[in-house]
C-alpha positions in Angstrom: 33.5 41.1 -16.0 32.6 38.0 -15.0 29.3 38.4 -13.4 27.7 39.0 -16.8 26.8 36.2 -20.3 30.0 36.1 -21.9 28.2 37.3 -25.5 28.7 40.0 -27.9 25.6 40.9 -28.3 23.3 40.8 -25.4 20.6 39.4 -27.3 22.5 36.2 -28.3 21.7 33.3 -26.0 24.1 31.2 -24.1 23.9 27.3 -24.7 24.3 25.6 -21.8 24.9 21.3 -22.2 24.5 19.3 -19.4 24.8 15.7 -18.7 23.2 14.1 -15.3 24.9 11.0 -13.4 23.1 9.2 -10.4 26.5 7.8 -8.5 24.4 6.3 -5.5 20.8 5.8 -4.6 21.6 6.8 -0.7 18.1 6.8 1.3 14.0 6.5 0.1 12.2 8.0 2.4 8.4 6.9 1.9 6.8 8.8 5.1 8.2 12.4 3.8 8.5 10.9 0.1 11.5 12.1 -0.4 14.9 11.1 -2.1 18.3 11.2 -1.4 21.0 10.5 -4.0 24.9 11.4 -5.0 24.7 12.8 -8.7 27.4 14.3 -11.1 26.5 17.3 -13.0 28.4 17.7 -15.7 27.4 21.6 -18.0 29.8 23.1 -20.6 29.2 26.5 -22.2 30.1 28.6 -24.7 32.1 31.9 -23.8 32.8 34.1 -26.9 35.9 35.9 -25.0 38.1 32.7 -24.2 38.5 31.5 -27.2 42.8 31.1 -28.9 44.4 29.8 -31.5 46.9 27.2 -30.0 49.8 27.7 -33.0 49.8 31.1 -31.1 50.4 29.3 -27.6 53.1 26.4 -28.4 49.9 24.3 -29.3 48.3 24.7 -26.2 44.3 23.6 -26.6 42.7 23.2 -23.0 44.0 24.5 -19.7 42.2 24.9 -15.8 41.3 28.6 -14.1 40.0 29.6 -11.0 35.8 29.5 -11.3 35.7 32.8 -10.2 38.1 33.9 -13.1 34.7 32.9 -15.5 31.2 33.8 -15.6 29.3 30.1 -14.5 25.9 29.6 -15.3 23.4 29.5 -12.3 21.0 26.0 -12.3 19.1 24.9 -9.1 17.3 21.9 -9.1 13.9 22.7 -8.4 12.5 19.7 -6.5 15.3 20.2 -4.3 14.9 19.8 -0.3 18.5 19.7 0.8 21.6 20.3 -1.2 25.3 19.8 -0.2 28.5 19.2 -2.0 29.3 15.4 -1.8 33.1 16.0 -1.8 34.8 19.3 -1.9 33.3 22.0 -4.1 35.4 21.9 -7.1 37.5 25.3 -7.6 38.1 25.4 -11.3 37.0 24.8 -15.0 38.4 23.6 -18.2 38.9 25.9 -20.9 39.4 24.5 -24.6 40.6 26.8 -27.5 37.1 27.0 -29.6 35.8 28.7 -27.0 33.9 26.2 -24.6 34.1 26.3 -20.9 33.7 22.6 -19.0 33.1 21.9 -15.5 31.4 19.4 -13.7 30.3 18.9 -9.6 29.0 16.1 -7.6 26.2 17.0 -5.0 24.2 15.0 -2.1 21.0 16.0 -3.3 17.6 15.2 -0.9 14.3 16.1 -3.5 10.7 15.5 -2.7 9.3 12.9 -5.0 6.0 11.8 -5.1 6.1 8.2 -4.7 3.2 5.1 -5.4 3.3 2.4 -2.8 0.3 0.5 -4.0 2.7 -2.3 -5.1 5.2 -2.3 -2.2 7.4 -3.7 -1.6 7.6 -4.5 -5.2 7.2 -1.2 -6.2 9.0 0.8 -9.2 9.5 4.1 -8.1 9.6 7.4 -10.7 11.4 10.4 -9.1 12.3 13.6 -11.4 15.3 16.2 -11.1 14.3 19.6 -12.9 17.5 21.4 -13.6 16.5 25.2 -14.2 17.6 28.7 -13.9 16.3 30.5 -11.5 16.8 33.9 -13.1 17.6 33.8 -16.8 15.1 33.3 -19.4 14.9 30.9 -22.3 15.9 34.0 -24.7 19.2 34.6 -22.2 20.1 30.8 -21.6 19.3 27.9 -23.9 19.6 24.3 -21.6 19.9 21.5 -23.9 21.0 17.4 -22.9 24.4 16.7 -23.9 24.2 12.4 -24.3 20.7 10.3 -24.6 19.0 8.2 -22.3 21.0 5.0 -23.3 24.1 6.7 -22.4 23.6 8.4 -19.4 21.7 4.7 -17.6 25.4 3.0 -18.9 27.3 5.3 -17.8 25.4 6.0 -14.1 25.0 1.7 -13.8 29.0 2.0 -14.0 29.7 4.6 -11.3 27.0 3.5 -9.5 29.0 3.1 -5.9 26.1 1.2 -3.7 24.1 -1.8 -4.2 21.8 -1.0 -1.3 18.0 -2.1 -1.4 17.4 -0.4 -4.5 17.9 -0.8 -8.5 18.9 1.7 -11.2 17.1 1.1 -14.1 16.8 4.4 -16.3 17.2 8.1 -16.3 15.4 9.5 -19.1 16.0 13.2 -20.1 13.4 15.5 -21.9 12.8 19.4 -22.1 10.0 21.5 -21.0 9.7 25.5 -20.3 8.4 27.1 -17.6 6.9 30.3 -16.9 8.5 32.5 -14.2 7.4 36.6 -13.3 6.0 36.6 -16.9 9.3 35.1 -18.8 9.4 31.6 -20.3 12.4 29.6 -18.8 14.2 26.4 -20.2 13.9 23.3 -18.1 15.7 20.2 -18.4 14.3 16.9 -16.6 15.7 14.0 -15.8 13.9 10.9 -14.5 14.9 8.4 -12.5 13.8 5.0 -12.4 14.8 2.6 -9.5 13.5 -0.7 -8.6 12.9 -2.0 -4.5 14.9 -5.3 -4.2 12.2 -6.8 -1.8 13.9 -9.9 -0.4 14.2 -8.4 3.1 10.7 -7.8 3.0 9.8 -10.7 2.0 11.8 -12.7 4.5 10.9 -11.1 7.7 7.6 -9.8 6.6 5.5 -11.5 3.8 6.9 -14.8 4.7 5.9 -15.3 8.6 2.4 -13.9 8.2 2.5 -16.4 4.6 3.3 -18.9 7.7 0.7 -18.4 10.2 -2.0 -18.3 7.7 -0.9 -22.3 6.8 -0.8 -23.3 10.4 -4.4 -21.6 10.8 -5.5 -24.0 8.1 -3.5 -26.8 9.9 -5.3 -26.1 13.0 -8.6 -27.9 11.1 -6.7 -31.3 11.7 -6.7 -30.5 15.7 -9.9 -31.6 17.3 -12.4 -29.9 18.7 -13.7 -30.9 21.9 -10.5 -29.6 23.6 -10.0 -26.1 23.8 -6.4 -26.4 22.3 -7.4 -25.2 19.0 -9.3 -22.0 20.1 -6.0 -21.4 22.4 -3.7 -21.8 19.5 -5.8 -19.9 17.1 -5.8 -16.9 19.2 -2.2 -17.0 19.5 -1.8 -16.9 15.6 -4.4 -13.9 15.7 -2.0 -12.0 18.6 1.2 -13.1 16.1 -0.7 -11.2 13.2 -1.0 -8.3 15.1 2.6 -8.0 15.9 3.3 -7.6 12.3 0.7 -5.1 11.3 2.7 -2.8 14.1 5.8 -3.1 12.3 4.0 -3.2 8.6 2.9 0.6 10.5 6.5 1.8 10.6 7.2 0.9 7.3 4.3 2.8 5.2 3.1 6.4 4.9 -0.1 7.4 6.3 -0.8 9.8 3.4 -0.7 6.9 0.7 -3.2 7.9 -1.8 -4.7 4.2 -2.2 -4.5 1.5 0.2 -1.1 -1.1 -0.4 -1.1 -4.2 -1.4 0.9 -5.5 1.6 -2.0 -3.5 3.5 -5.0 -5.3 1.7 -2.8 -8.8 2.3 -2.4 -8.4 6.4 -5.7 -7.3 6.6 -7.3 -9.9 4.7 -5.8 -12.7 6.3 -5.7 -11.2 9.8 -9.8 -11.2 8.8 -9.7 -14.6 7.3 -8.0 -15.7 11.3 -10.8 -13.7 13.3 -13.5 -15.6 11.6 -12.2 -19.0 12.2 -11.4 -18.0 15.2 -15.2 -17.0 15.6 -16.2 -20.1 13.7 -14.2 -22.2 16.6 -15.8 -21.0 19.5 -19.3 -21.8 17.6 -18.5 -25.4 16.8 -17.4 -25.9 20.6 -20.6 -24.1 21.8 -22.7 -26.9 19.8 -20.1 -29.8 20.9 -21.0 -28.6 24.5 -24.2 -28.4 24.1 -25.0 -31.6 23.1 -22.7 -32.9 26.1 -25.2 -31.0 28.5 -27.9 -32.6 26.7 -27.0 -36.2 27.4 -26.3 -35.2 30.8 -29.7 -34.2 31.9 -31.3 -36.0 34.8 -34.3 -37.8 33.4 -37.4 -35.9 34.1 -39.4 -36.6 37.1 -42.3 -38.2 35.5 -40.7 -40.2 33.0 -40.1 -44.4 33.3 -36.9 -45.3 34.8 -35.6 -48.7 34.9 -35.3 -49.1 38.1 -38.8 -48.3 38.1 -39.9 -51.0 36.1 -38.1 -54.0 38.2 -39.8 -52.5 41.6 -43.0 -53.7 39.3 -41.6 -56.8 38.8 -40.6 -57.7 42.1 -43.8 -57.2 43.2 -46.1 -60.3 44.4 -49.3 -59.8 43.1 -52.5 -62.0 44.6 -53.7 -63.8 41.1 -51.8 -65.1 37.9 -54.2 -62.4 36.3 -52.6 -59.5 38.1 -49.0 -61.1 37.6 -49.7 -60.7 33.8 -50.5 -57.4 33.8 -48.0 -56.5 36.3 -45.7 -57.8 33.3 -47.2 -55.8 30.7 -46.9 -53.0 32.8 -43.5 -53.7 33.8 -42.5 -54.2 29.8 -44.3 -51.1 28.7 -42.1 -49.5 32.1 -38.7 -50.5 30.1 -40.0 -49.4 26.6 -40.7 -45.9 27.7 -37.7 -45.7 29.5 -35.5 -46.9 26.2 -37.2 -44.4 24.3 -36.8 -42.0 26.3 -32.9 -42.5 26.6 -32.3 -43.0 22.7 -34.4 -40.0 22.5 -31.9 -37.7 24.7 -28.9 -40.1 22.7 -30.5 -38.5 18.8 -30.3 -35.2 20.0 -27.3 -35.1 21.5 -26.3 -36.8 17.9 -28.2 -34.2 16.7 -25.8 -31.2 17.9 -22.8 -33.0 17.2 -23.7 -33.6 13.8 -24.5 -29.9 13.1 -21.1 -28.9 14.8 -19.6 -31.3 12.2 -21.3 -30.1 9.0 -20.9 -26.5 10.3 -16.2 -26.9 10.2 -16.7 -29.0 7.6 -18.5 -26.4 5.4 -16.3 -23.7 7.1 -12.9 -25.4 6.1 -14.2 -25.8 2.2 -14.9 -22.0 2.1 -11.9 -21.0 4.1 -9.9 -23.1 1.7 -11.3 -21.7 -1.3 -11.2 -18.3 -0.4 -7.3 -18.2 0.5 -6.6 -19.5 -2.6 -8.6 -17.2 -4.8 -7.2 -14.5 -2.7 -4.0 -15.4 -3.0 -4.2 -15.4 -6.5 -5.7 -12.5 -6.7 -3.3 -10.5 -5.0 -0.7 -12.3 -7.1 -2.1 -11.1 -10.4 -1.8 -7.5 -9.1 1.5 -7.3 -7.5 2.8 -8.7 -11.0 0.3 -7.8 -13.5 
């Protein structure tokens, strides 16, 4: 029969090897954290009822059956979402005289992985593949790894058939057991380890907003008293926004901490809305001190004009003429003080709008760059 362990005894276990190849890294899916990849799965067994001597068969030590001619060992990958053959299922196994049974299939696997985007997009992403079987127990089937770690990276790197956006770097292999309806089951799990190529990211992403944050601090060398630099600061600020749309798209809203990319948009869109905010005040205090030296004279201050009326007066006496010149003098002084009075405090708010961008472009300055190196430190710790 072939629907039963080729053993016998019932109570000795099969040994199943098995050997796991990652052929292609297709799709990473970080909104469903998912991932899709073409792997080989190569499993030989042992069946107690094939095995020949070869002097009886003109030497012959291998030779290919039907599958359904054998019993096959059930395995299911347990993180599984989707599961397709890549190619054509394949129809038949190898044979070899001592007794072992050798096949191998390649599948389009889709499995959920649980994925950390704090560093994207220069993330290293750990995703497992649990091969298990779903009904016999660890005392009925025995999984065990046929080649180590080292062997099975070389040999995936080699068949590896895309060279897409991300980067083999390992598959580890290790055993656990796992308890199913009361019966402990052999598990065999492979992890994968893949590393983002980010240069796409950084080109059209990191880059341009990298960009707009310099021209903000180049907009400190336009001058105030226009309103081109509020304008052109504003546009910078719409620009950022653009971005964090698309930055949207890319990221999962389930992320279990915030990105890095995250913290770097929002901390420089931030950084733009304050100097953007810090613009409009220095123009508010350039203004007013413009209003300020524009303001008629008050009504009952000295004017000049009201001083030489005095002095075109013709007084009677030389006595009257003298203090018609005092008065006239004291007229011009008044009036003098009173304009270099409205001239210091229109000085006044100037000067204040000048200490104010002064001290606001240190601090801006200072805090970009410890940011910047900040963020640096953690995205390559």
């Amino acid at each position: 029969m072939t629907s039963l362990r080729p053993v016998f005894k019932w109570e000795t276990p099969t040994f199943l090897f098995l050997d796991l190849f990652v052929t292609s890294i297709i799709e990473v899916n970080e909104k469903a954290q998912s991932l899709s990849t073409q792997i080989t799965i190569l499993n030989g067994w042992v069946n107690e009822f094939t095995a020949w001597n070869p002097d009886d068969f003109c030497g012959i030590t291998s030779c290919s059956i039907k599958k359904d001619m054998v019993w096959t060992p059930d395995i299911s990958i347990t993180e599984s979402i989707k599961t397709e053959f890549a190619t054509m299922e394949n129809q038949y196994v190898q044979l070899l005289n001592e007794g072992a049974v050798v096949t191998s299939n390649t599948f389009a696997v889709t499995t959920a992985c649980k994925m950390n985007l704090h560093q994207f997009p220069f993330d290293v992403q750990r995703c497992t593949i649990t091969l298990q079987s779903p009904i016999h127990s660890s005392k009925e089937l025995v999984l065990s790894p046929i080649s180590d770690a080292s062997f099975l990276t070389l040999s995936s790197k080699k068949a590896f058939q895309t060279q897409g956006e991300w980067e083999l770097l390992s598959i580890n292999t290790s055993k656990a057991n796992a308890t199913t309806q009361g019966e402990p089951q052999d598990q065999l799990i492979y992890k994968i380890t893949m590393k983002r190529r980010p240069l796409l990211y950084v080109i059209n992403f990191l880059m341009p907003v990298f960009y707009f944050l310099i021209l903000d601090l180049a907009s400190f060398f336009i001058d105030s008293t226009g309103g081109e630099k509020l304008g052109f600061k504003v546009t910078l600020l719409l620009s950022i926004s653009v971005l964090l749309l698309l930055l949207q798209d890319m990221l999962p809203s389930t992320a279990s901490d915030i990105p890095l990319i995250g913290v770097y948009c929002v901390v420089i869109f931030t950084l733009m809305g304050i100097s953007v905010l810090e613009t409009i005040l220095v123009n508010f205090l350039i203004a007013k001190g413009n209003r300020t030296i524009s303001v008629k004279p008050m009504e009952n201050s000295p004017t000049l004009s009201d001083a030489v009326k005095d002095m075109k007066s013709c007084p009677d006496s030389e006595t009257d003429r003298h203090e018609e010149r005092l008065h006239a003098l004291d007229l011009l002084k008044a009036a003098a003080t009173h304009t270099n009075h409205q001239e210091r405090k229109c000085l006044s708010w100037t000067r204040v709008a000048a200490i104010v961008d002064v001290i606001f472009n240190f601090l801006y300055v200072t805090t970009v760059i410890v940011f910047l190196i900040m963020l640096f430190k953690a995205w390559f710790p």
